[in-house]
Every structure is written in C-alpha cells, then in structure tokens.
N, C-alpha and C positions, 0 to 999 in steps of 0.2 A: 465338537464345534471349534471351530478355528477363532481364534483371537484376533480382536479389533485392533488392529494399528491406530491409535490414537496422534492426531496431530498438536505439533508444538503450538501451544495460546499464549509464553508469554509474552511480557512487553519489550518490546528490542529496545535498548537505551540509546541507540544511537541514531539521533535527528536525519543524518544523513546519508544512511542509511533508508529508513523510512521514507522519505524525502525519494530516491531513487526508485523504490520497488514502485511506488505511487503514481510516477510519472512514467514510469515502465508499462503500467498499468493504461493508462491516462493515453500513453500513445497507442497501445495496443486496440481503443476502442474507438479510435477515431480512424487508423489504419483499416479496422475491418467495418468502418461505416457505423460501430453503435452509438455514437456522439459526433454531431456538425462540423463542430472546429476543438483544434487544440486547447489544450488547458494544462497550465502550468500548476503544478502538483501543492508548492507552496499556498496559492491559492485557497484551495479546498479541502488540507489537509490538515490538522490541530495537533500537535505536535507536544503540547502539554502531559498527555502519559507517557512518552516516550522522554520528558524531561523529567520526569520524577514529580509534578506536578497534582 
C-alpha cells in the first residue's frame, strides 16, 4: 500500500498572508461565476487564529 501524503493544517501566523490566499480565492469564484460580485477578503475572513488569538 502506498502512503498517504498528508497535507499541511497548521495555522499560518501571518495575517497577510492569509488575507492574500483568501482573496486569491474570493476572485477565483467570481471570475468562474460561483459568487455574483466581488468580495473583499477582509470582509469575511477572521483573522483571530492566525493572530495567536
């Protein structure tokens, strides 16, 4: 049996970071139609584990 490549979970500490992938994300689903209009990532994002929170 071949071995599961397991993907990285943990917390990235850097806000901005986070903040980027999110909106990377956020444009990628409005560019292919899955959401109406844009949305800025700060928004909808909680940022709180990613501060040590």
């Amino acid at each position: 049996m071949a071995k599961v490549k397991r993907e990285i979970n943990t917390v990235d500490s850097n806000s901005q970071e986070v903040l980027a992938i999110q909106q990377n994300t956020a444009d990628f689903y409005v560019k292919n139609g899955l959401i109406p209009k844009p949305l800025k990532a700060a928004s909808f994002i909680d940022l709180s584990l990613s501060q040590g929170k």
